[in-house]
C-alpha positions as CSV (number, residue, x, y, z in Angstrom):
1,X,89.5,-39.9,-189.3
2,X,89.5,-38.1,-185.8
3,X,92.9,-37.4,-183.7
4,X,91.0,-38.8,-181.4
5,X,91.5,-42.0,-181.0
6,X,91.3,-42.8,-177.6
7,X,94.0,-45.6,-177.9
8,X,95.8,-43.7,-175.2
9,X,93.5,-43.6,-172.3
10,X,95.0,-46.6,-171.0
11,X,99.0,-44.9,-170.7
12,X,99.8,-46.5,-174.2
13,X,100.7,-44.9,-177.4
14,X,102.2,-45.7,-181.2
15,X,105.1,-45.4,-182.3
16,X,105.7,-44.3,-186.2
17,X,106.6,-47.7,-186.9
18,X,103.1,-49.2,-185.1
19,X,104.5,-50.4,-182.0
20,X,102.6,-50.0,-178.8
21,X,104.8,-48.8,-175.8
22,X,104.1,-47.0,-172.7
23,X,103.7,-43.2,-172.7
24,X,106.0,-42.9,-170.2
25,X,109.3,-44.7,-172.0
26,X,112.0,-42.9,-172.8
27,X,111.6,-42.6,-176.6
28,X,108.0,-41.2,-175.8
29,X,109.9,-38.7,-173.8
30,X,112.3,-37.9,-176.4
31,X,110.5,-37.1,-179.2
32,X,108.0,-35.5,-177.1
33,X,110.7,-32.9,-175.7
34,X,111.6,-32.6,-180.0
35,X,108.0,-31.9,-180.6
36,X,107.9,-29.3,-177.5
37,X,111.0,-27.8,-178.8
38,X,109.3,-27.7,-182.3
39,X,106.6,-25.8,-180.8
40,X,108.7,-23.2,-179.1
41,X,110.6,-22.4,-182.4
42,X,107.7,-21.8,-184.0
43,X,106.6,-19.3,-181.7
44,X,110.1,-17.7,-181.8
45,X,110.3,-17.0,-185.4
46,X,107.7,-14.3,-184.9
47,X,109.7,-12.9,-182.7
48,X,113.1,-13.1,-184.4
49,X,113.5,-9.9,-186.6
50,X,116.4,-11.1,-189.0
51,X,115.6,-13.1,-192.0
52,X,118.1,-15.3,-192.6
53,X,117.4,-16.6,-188.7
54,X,114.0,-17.5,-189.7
55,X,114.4,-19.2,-192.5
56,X,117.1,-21.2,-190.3
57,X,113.9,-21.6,-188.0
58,X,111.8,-23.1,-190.4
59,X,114.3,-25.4,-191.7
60,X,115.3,-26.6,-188.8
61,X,111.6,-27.5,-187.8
62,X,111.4,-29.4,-190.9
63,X,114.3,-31.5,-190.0
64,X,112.9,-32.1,-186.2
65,X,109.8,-33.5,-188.0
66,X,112.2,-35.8,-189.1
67,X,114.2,-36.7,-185.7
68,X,110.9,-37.4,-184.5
69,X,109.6,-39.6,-186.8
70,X,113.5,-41.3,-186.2
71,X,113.0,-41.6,-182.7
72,X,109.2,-43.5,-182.9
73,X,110.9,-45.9,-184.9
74,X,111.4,-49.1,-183.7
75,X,112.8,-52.1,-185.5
76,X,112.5,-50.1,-188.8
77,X,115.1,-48.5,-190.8
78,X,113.9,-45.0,-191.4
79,X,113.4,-43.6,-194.9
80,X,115.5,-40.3,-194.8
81,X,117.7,-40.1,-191.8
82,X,119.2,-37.5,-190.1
83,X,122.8,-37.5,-191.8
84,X,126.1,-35.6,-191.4
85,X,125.6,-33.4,-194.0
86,X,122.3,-31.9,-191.9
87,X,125.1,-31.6,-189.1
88,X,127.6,-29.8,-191.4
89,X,125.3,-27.5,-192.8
90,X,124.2,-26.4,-188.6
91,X,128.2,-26.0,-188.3
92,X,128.8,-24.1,-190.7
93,X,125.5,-21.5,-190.1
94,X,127.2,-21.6,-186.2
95,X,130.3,-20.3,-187.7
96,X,128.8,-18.1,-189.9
97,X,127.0,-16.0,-187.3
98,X,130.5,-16.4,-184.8
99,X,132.2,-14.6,-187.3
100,X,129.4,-11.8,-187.4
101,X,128.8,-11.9,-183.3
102,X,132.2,-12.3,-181.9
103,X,131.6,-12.9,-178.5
104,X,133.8,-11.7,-175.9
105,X,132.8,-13.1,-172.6
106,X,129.8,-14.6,-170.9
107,X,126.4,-13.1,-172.0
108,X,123.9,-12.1,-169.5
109,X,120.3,-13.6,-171.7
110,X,117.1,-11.8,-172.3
111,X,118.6,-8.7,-173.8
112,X,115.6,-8.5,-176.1
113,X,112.8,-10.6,-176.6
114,X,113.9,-12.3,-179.9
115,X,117.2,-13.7,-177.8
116,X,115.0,-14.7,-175.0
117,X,113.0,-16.7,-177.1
118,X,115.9,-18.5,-178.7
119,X,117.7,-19.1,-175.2
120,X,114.3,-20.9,-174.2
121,X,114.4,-22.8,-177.7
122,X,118.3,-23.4,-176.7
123,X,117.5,-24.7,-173.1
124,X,115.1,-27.3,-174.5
125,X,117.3,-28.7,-177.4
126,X,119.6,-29.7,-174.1
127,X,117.0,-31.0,-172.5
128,X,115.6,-33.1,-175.5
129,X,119.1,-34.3,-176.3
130,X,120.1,-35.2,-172.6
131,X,116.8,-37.1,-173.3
132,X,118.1,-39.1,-176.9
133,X,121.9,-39.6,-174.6
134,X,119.8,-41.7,-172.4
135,X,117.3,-43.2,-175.1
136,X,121.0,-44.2,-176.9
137,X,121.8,-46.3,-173.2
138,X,119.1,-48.3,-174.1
139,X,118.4,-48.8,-178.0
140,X,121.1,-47.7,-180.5
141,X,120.0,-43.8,-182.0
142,X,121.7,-42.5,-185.0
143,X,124.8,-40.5,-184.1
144,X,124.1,-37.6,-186.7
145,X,120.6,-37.2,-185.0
146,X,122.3,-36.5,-182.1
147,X,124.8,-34.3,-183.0
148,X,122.5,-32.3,-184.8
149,X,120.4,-31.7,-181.9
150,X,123.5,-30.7,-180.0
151,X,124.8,-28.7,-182.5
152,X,121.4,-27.1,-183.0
153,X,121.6,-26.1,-179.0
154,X,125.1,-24.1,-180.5
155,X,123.2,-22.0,-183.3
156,X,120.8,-21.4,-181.6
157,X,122.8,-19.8,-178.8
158,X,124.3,-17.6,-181.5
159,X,121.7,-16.6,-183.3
160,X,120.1,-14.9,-180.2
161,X,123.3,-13.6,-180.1
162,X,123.0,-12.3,-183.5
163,X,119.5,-11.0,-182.6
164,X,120.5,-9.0,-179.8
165,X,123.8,-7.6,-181.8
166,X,121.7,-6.5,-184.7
167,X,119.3,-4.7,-181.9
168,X,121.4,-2.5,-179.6
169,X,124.3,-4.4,-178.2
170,X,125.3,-7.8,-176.1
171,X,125.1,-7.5,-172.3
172,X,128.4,-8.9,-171.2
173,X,128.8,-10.5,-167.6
174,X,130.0,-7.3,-165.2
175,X,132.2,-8.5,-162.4
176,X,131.8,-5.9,-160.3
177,X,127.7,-5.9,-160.1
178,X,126.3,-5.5,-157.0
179,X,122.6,-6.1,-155.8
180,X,121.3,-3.6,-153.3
181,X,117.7,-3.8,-151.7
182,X,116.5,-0.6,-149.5
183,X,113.7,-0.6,-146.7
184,X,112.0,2.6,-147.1
């Protein structure tokens, strides 16, 4: 069977469930920023240089497979939900890596590549689950699906965090910096 099906040619697509609904609805839209998200982490854990964040990584991508089959479900109960324990577990690996980090002001991001990675990973979980908060104004989404997206944004904040501790040092906010450009 080929991927290519061309039952989308027309702006249409399938759901997990078998529904047809435009490409453009908002549960397209939110899975699809899940699946770009996805993508991204998988390009960050070969950047990361801790284990224990990759591993986090790569369990984490297997649970996004299963948000995303969640959210192209229409209609259907879904097998194996997103449940509080999957929550729990991404709160207690966010406290875990506080207690290492212990953050002391606002960060400036980017301090090496492995954070900047995870910032970008961090930036699109917001974005995918501003995307689900507006899916949920329409059709009913499972609450622990969307706190584990926003509690995902949280790790991985502090694990770049981690990353850039464990590789020279957190750049703080400096109040008193000042940007001068010279003509020469």
């Amino acid at each position: 069977m080929s991927i290519s099906t061309k039952g989308g040619d027309t702006g249409m697509t399938s759901l997990w469930s078998g529904q047809r609904i435009k490409k453009s609805d908002i549960r397209v839209e939110s899975y699809g920023t899940v699946d770009e998200l996805d993508s991204h982490l998988g390009e960050a854990k070969h950047f990361v240089k801790i284990t224990q964040i990759r591993d986090i990584l790569e369990e984490v991508q297997n649970k996004l497979m299963i948000i995303m089959g969640e959210l192209a479900s229409l209609d259907k109960q879904f097998d194996s939900p997103i449940q509080e324990i999957d929550v729990d577990k991404l709160t207690d690996c966010v406290h875990h890596f506080e207690a290492k980090v212990q953050l002391k002001g606002f960060v400036i991001l980017g301090n090496t590549l492995a954070s900047a990675k995870l910032d970008v990973c961090r930036t699109i979980a917001r974005r995918a689950e501003r995307r689900i908060i507006e899916l949920n104004n329409h059709s009913v989404v499972n609450p622990h699906l969307i706190a584990f997206v926003n509690r995902l944004s949280d790790l991985l904040y502090i694990m770049a965090r981690e990353e850039e501790r464990n590789d020279g040092g957190i750049k703080y906010k400096n109040r008193e910096a000042k940007v001068e450009c010279k003509n020469n």
